[in-house]
C-alpha positions as CSV (number, residue, x, y, z in Angstrom):
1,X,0.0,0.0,0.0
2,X,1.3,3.4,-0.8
3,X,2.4,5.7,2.0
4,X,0.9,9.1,1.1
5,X,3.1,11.5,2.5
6,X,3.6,15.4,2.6
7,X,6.7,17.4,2.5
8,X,8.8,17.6,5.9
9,X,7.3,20.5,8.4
10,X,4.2,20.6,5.7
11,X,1.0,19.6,7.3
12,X,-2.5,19.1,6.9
13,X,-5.1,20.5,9.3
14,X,-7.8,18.3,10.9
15,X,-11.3,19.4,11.1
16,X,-10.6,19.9,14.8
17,X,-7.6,22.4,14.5
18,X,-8.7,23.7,10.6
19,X,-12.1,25.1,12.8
20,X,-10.2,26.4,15.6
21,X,-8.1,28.2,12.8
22,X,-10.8,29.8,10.8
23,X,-12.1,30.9,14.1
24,X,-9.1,33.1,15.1
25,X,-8.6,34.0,11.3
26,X,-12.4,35.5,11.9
27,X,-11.9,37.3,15.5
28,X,-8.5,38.4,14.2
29,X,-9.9,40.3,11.4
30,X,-13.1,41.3,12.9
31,X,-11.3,43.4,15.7
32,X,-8.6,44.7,12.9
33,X,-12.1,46.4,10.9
34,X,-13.5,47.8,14.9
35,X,-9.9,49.7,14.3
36,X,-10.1,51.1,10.9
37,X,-8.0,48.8,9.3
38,X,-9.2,47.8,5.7
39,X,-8.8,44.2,4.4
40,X,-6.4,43.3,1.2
41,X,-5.6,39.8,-0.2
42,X,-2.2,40.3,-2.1
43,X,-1.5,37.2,-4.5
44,X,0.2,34.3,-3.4
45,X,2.7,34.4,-5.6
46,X,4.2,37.2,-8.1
47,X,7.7,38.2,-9.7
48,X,10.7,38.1,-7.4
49,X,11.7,41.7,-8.2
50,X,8.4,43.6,-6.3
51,X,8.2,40.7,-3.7
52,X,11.6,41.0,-2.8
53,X,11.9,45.0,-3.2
54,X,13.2,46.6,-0.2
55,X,13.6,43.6,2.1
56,X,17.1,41.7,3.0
57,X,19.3,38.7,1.9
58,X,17.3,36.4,4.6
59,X,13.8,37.2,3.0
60,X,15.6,35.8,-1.0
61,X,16.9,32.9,0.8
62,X,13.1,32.2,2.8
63,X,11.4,32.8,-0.3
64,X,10.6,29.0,-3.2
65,X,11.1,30.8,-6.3
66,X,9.9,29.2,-9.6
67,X,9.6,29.9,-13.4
68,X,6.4,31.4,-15.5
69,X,5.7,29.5,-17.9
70,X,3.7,32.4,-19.5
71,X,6.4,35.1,-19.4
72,X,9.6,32.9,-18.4
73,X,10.2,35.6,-15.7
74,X,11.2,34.4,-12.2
75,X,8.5,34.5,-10.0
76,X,8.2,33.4,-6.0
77,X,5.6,32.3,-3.5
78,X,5.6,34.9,-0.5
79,X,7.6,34.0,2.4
80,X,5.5,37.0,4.0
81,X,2.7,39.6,3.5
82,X,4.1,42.7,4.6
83,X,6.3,43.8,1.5
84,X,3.4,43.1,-0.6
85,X,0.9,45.3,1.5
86,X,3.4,47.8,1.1
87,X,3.8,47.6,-2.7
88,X,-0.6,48.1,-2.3
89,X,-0.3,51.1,-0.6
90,X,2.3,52.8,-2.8
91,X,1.1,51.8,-5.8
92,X,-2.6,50.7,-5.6
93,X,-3.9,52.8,-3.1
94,X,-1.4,55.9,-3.4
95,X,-3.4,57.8,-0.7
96,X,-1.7,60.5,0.8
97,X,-3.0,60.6,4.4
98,X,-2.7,57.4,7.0
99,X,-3.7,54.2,5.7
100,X,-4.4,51.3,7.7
101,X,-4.3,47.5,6.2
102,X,-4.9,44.1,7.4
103,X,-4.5,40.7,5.8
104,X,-4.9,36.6,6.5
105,X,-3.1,34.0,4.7
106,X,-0.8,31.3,4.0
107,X,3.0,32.0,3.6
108,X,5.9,29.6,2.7
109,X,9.1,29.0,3.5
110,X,11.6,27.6,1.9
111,X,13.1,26.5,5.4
112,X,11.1,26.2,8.7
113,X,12.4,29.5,10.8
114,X,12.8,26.8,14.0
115,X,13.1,23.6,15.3
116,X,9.2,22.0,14.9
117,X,8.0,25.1,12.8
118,X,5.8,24.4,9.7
119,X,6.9,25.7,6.3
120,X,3.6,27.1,5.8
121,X,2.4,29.8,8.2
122,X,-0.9,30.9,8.3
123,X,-0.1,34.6,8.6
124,X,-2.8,37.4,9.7
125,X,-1.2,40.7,10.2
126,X,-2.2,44.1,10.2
127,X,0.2,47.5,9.0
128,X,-0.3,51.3,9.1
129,X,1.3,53.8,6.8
130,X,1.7,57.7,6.5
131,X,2.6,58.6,10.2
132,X,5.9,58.5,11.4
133,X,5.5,59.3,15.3
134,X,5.1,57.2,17.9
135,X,1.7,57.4,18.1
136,X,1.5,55.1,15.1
137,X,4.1,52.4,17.1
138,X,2.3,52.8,20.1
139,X,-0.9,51.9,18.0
140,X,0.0,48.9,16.6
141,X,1.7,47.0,19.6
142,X,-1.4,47.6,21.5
143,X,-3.3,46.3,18.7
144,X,-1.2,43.1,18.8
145,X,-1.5,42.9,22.3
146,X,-4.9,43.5,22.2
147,X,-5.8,40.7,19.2
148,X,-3.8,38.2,21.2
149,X,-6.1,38.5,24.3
150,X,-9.2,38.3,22.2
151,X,-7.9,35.8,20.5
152,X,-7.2,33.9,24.2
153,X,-3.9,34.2,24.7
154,X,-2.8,35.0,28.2
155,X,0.0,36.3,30.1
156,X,1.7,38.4,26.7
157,X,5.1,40.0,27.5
158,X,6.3,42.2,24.5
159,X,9.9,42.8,23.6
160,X,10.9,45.9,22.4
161,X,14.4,46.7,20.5
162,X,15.7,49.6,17.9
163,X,17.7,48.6,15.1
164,X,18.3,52.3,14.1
165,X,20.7,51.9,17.1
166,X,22.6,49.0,15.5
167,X,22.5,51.2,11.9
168,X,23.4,54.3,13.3
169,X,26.7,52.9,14.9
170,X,27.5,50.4,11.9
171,X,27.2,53.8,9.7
172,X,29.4,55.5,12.0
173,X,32.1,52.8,11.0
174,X,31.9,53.4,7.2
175,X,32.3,49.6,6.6
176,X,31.8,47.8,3.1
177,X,27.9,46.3,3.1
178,X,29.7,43.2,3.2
179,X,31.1,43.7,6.9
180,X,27.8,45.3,7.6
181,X,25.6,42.2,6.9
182,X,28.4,39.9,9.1
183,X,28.1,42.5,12.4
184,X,24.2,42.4,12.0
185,X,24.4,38.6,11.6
186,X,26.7,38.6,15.0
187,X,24.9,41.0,16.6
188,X,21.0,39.5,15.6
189,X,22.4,36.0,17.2
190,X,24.8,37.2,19.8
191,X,27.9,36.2,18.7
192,X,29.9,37.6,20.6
193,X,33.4,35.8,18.9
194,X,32.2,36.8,15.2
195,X,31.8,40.6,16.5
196,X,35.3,39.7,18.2
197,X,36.6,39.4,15.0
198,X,35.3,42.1,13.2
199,X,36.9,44.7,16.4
200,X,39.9,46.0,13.9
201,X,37.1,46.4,10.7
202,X,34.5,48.1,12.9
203,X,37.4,50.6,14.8
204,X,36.1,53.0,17.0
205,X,32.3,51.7,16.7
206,X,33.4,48.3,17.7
207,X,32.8,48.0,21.7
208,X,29.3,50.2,21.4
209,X,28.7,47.1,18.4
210,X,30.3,44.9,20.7
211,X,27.6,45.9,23.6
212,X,24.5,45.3,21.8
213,X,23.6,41.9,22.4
214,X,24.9,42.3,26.0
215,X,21.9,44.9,26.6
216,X,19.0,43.0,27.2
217,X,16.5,42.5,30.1
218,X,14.2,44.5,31.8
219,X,13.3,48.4,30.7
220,X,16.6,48.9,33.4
221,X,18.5,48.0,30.6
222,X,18.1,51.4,29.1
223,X,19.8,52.9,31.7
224,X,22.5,51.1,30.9
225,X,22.5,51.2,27.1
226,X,22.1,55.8,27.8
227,X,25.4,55.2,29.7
228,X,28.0,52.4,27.6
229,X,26.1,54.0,24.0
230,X,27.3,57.0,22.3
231,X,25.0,60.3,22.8
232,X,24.3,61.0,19.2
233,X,21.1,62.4,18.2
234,X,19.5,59.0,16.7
235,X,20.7,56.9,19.3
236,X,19.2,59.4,21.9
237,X,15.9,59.7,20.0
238,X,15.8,55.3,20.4
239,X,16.6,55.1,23.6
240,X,13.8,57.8,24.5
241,X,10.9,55.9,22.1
242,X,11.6,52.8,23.9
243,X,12.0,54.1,27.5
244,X,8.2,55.8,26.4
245,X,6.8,52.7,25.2
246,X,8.3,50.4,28.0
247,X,6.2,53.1,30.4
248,X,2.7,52.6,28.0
249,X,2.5,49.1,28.6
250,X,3.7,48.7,31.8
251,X,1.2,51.3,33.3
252,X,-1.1,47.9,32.0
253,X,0.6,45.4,33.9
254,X,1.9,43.7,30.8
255,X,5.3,43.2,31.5
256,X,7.8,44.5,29.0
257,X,11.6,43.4,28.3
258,X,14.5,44.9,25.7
259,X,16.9,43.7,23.5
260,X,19.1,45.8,21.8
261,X,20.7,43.0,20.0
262,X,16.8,42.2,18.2
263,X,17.6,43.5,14.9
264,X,14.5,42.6,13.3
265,X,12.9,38.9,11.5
266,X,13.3,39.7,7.7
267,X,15.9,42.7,7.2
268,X,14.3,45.6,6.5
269,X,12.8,46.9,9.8
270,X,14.5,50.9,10.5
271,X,13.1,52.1,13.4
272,X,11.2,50.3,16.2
273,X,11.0,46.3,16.5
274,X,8.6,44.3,18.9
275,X,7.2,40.7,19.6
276,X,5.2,39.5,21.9
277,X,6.2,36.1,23.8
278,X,3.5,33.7,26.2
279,X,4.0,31.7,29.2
280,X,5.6,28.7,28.2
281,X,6.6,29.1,24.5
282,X,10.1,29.7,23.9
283,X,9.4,31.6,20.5
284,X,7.7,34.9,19.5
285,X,3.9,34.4,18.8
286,X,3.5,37.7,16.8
287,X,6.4,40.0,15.9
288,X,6.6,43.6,14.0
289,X,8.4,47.0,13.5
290,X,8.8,49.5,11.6
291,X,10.2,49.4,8.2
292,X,10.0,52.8,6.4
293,X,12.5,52.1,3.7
294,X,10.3,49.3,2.2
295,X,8.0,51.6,0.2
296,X,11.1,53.5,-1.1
297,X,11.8,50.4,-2.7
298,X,8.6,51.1,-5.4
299,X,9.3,54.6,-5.4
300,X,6.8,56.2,-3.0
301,X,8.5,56.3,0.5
302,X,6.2,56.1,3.3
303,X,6.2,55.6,7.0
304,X,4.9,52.4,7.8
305,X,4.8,49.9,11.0
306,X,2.9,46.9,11.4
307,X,3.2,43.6,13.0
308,X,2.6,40.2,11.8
309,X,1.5,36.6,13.8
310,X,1.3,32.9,12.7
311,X,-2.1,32.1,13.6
312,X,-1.2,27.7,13.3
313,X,1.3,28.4,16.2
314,X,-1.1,30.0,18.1
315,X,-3.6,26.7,18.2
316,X,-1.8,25.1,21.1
317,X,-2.3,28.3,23.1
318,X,-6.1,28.9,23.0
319,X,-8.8,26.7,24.3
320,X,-11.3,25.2,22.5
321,X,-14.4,26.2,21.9
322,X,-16.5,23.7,23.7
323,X,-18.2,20.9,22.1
324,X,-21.5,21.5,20.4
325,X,-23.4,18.4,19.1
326,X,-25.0,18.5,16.0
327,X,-29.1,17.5,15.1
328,X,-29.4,14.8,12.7
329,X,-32.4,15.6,10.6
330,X,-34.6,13.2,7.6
331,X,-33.0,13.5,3.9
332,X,-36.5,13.3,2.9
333,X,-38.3,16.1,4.5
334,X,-41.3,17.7,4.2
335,X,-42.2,21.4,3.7
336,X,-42.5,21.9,7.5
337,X,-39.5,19.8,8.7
338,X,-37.4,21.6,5.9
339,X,-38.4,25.5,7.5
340,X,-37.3,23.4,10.9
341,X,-34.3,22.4,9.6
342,X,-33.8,26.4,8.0
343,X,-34.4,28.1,11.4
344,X,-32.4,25.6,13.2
345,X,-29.3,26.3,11.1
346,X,-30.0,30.0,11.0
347,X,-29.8,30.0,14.7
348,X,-26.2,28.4,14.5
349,X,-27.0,24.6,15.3
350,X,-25.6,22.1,12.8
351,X,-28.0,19.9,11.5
352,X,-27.0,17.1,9.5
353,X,-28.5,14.8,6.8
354,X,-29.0,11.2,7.2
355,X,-28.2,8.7,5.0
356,X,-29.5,5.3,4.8
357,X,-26.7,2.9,5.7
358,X,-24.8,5.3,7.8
359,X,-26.4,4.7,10.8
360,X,-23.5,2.7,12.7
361,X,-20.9,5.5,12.2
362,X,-23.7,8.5,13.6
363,X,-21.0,9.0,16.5
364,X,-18.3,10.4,14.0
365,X,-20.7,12.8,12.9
366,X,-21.3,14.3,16.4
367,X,-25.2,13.6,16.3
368,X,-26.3,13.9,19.7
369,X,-30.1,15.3,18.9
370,X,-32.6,14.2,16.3
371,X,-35.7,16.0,14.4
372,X,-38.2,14.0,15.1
373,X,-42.1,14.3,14.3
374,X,-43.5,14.6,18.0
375,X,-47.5,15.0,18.3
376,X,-47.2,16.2,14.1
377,X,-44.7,18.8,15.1
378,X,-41.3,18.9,14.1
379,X,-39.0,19.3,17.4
380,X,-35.3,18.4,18.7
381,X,-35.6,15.5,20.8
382,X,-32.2,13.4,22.3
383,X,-31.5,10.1,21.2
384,X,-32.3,7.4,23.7
């Protein structure tokens, strides 16, 4: 007998989990409208040169790339949404006030990003454009934090960092883009023998490099980074965004950590990065930034910040809803028993067919009622 198999870290969902899903996909985007923020579906798949526009060498190697047989152009399956929702709002939308833009679908990856991760993400995300304050930051972490407990996650901590820290002192060094991509490697993973190494290349901005991914912890780590960091205007300004934002959410009880050495998941975030971690789970449920040089990359530069989450990693986290048996109703009804069967459904029961023959396996259909004719009325009754 054949063994049908799927790729490795490619799964199916069950009916179970595939429910769950849709339900989060719905509560996620239901509380992303009550905020303003309008739905798009970007393709699945398009040519490499927009969906790769403006991000880094990590997002090329993520992304399954493929030929058209139509044009014989390279094209590639999104390894994420959020350059694509960028390319919308420069191109498609081109409105010149603050757009906000949400989104739900499935992602791949040419790798998994960690050890037991699926290839395929189901990825619902939500990005605002056009405002380059805080505000907007502030905004969309507490929207991610917010979505998370509607969704039923509990106990969120968010992580803040500022790669225009790490960019401002790499510029300072005036090293090759080369050297630049090896000390954000180092510094992203904390290497601290690869940044070693780099100490006579980076010169005077080595040991402020160096310190990064030693600056991480609670928000007293700030102190600490305004005293070992150099007091130039953009490293000032960071230090202050994320000493105001460590202040907003912990005035909510939500506790909040930094990492100066969190550079960002794809590349291409410039100003403020965040995720949010549960109880329990080792890895970031939901992760963002800001990322303002994207939409440079199709000509329009615009201020933009969003966040993303993988909504099949979040299953294991949230309860299920609980068990609702279904009505199992006659195939062959008559005109009364069929505006029953019509109400009964409108009303958000499940009511099932039967089949002749089927009437062994009734249990894997989660029948636990029956429309029966009772006194020449039509009414749920239990089985007995």
């Amino acid at each position: 007998m054949r063994a049908w198999t799927l790729p490795e870290n490619i799964e199916d969902l069950l009916p179970a989990d595939a429910k769950k899903l849709e339900r989060l996909r719905r509560a996620a985007l239901d509380l992303f409208a009550s905020h303003g923020f309008e739905l798009v579906m970007p393709p699945l798949l398009e040519y490499v040169e927009s969906l790769l526009s403006g991000t880094g060498h990590d997002m090329d190697l993520a992304t399954f790339k493929l030929v058209d047989q139509l044009s014989g152009r390279t094209m590639g399956i999104r390894a994420d949404t959020t350059p694509q929702v960028a390319r919308i709002d420069a191109h498609l939308l081109n409105r010149q006030g603050v757009t906000r833009l949400c989104y739900a679908g499935s992602v791949l990856h040419t790798l998994p990003s960690g050890l037991g991760k699926s290839r395929q993400p189901f990825q619902a995300g939500a990005e605002m454009y056009g405002h380059a304050g805080l505000e907007a930051d502030i905004e969309i972490q507490q929207l991610m934090v917010d979505v998370l407990h509607a969704l039923g996650v509990v106990d969120v901590q968010l992580d803040i960092g500022h790669p225009a820290i790490f960019r401002s002192l790499i510029a300072s060094a005036g090293v090759s883009p080369d050297i630049a991509e090896q000390a954000f490697i180092a510094t992203e993973v904390k290497d601290v023998a690869a940044l070693k190494a780099l100490e006579t290349t980076l010169g005077k901005a080595y040991s402020a490099i160096a310190a990064l991914p030693t600056l991480y912890g609670d928000a007293s780590v700030l102190m600490r980074a305004a005293d070992c960091l150099p007091k130039n205007r953009n490293i000032v300004e960071a230090l202050s965004q994320l000493v105001a934002i460590a202040e907003h959410f912990s005035q909510q009880g939500i506790k909040v950590s930094v990492d100066l050495g969190e550079l960002g998941g794809f590349n291409y975030e410039s100003g403020i990065t965040f995720a949010a971690f549960a109880r329990g789970v080792p890895d970031a449920i939901a992760r963002g930034g800001r990322y303002d040089e994207v939409g440079k990359a199709f000509g329009r530069a615009r201020p933009a910040t969003g966040f993303s989450m993988d909504l099949k990693a979040l299953l294991p986290l949230v309860a299920d809803e609980p068990i609702r048996g279904a009505i199992l109703a006659p195939q062959q009804a008559d005109a009364a028993a069929k505006a029953e069967i019509t109400r009964l459904r409108a009303s958000g029961e499940t009511v099932i067919a039967a089949l002749s023959g089927h009437e062994a396996h009734l249990h894997e259909l989660g029948c636990d009622r029956k429309l029966s004719l009772v006194n020449g009325r039509w009414t749920t009754v239990p089985f007995t």
